[in-house]
C-alpha positions in Angstrom: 113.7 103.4 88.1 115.4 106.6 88.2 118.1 107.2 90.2 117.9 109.8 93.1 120.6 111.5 95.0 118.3 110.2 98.1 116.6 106.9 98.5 113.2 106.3 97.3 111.4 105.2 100.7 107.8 103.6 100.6 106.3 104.0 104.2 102.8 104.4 106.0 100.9 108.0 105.4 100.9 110.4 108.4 98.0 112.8 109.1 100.8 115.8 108.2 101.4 114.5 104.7 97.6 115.3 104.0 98.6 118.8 102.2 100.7 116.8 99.5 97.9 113.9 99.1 96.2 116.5 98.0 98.0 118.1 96.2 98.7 114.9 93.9 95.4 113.5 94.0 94.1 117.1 92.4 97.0 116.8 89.6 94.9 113.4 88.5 91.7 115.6 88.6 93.5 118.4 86.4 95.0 116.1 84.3 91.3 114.0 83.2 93.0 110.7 82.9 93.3 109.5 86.5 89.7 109.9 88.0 86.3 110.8 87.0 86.3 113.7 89.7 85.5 116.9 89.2 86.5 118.5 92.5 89.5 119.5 93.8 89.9 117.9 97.5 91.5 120.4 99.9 94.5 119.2 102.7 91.8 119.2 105.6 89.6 116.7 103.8 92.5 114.6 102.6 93.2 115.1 107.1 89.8 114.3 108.1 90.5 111.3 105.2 93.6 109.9 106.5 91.6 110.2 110.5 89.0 108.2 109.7 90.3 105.4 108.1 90.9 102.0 109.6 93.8 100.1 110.1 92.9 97.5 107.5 92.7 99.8 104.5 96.6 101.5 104.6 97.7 104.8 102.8 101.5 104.3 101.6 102.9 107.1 100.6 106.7 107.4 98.2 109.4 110.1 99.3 112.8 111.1 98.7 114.2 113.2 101.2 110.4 114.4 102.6 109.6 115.0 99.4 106.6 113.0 98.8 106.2 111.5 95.1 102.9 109.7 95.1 100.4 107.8 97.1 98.2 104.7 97.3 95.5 103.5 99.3 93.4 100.4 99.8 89.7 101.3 100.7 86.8 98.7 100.7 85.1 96.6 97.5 82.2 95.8 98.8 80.0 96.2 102.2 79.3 92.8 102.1 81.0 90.0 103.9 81.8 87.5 101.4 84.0 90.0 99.9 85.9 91.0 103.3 88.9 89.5 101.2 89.1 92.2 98.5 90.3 95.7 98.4 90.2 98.3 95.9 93.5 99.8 94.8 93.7 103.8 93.7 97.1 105.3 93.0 98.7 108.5 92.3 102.0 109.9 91.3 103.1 113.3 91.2 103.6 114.3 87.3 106.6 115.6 87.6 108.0 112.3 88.2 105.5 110.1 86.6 106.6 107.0 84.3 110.5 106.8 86.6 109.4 103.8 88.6 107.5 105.5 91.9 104.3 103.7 90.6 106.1 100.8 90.4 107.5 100.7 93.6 104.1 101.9 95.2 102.8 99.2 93.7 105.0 96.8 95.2 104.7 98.0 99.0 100.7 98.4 98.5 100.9 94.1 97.3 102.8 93.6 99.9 100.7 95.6 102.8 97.8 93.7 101.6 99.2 90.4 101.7 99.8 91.2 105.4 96.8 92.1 105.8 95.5 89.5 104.9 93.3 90.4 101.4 93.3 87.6 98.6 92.9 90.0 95.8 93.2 93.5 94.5 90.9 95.3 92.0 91.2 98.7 90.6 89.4 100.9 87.5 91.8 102.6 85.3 89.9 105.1 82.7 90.7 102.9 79.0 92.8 106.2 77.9 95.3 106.1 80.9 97.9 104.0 79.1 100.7 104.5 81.8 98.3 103.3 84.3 97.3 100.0 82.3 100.8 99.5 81.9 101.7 100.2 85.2 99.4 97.3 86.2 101.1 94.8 83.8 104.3 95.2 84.7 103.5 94.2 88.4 101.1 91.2 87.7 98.0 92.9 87.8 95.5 91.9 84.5 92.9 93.2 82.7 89.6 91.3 83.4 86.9 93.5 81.3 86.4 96.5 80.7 82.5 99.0 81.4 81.8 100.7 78.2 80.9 104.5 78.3 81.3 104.1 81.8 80.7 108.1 83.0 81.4 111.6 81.2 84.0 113.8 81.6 82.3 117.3 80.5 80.8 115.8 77.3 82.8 113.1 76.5 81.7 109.8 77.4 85.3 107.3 78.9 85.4 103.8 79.0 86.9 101.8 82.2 88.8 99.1 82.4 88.5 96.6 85.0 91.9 95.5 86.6 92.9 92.7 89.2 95.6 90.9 91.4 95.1 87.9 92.8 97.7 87.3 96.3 98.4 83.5 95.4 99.3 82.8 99.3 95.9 84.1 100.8 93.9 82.2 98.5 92.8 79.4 100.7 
């Protein structure tokens, strides 16, 4: 990881950190390699986002010196209840600083939250082109378990998915 002149910290997302969610979730929009969105989402719906959502399904969020980096989130798999155990990963780092270890480090506190929260596994969907994100998963134990083909369109261009997970050995029981 890179060094900084100030500590990386890796804490819990605050309704007041909704402008620069934003802001970095709307980079992976601009940049077509991060999400299948379209839209831009504005700081009051990244708010509203942060409001609503319950305790089990964290927002961690990387700064240096209130300068936030890049965020993560759990949200739900699956409405029904034999799934309860699993979460659905979706992370985003701030280009400036992309491929100098935030991911990595996101990564680590998001394994960790959801260990304490109980979850037994992880899964996530990482377009097929988004090499830093694929690796991003292998160097912190995630793997690759299949992969949708022509999956949805950006403009014209049809994108494969790949289909990622990580299993939390001490919460399978």
């Amino acid at each position: 990881m890179t060094e900084w002149t100030e500590p990386l910290k890796i804490r819990p997302a605050r309704v007041d950190d909704a402008k620069e969610i934003a802001r970095i979730y709307n980079q992976g929009v601009q940049d077509r390699v991060a999400t299948f969105e379209n839209s831009y989402v504005s700081p009051e719906e990244r708010y509203l986002w942060l409001v609503a959502r319950p305790e089990k399904y964290p927002v961690l969020v990387a700064e240096v010196k209130h300068s936030l980096l890049g965020w993560a989130s759990l949200s739900p798999y699956s409405p029904r209840a034999c799934y309860n155990g699993i979460a659905e990963l979706s992370i985003y780092i701030d280009r400036s600083v992309r491929g100098h270890g935030i991911g990595q480090e996101l990564m680590k506190g998001m394994q960790k939250a959801a260990h304490e929260k109980g979850y037994y596994k992880l899964v996530g969907r990482i377009m097929e082109a988004n090499e830093p994100g694929r690796k991003l998963c292998e160097v912190t134990g995630w793997r690759e378990v299949g992969i949708h083909k022509r999956h949805a369109k950006l403009g014209n261009d049809w994108h494969d998915l790949v289909l990622v997970e990580y299993l939390i050995p001490e919460n399978q029981k």
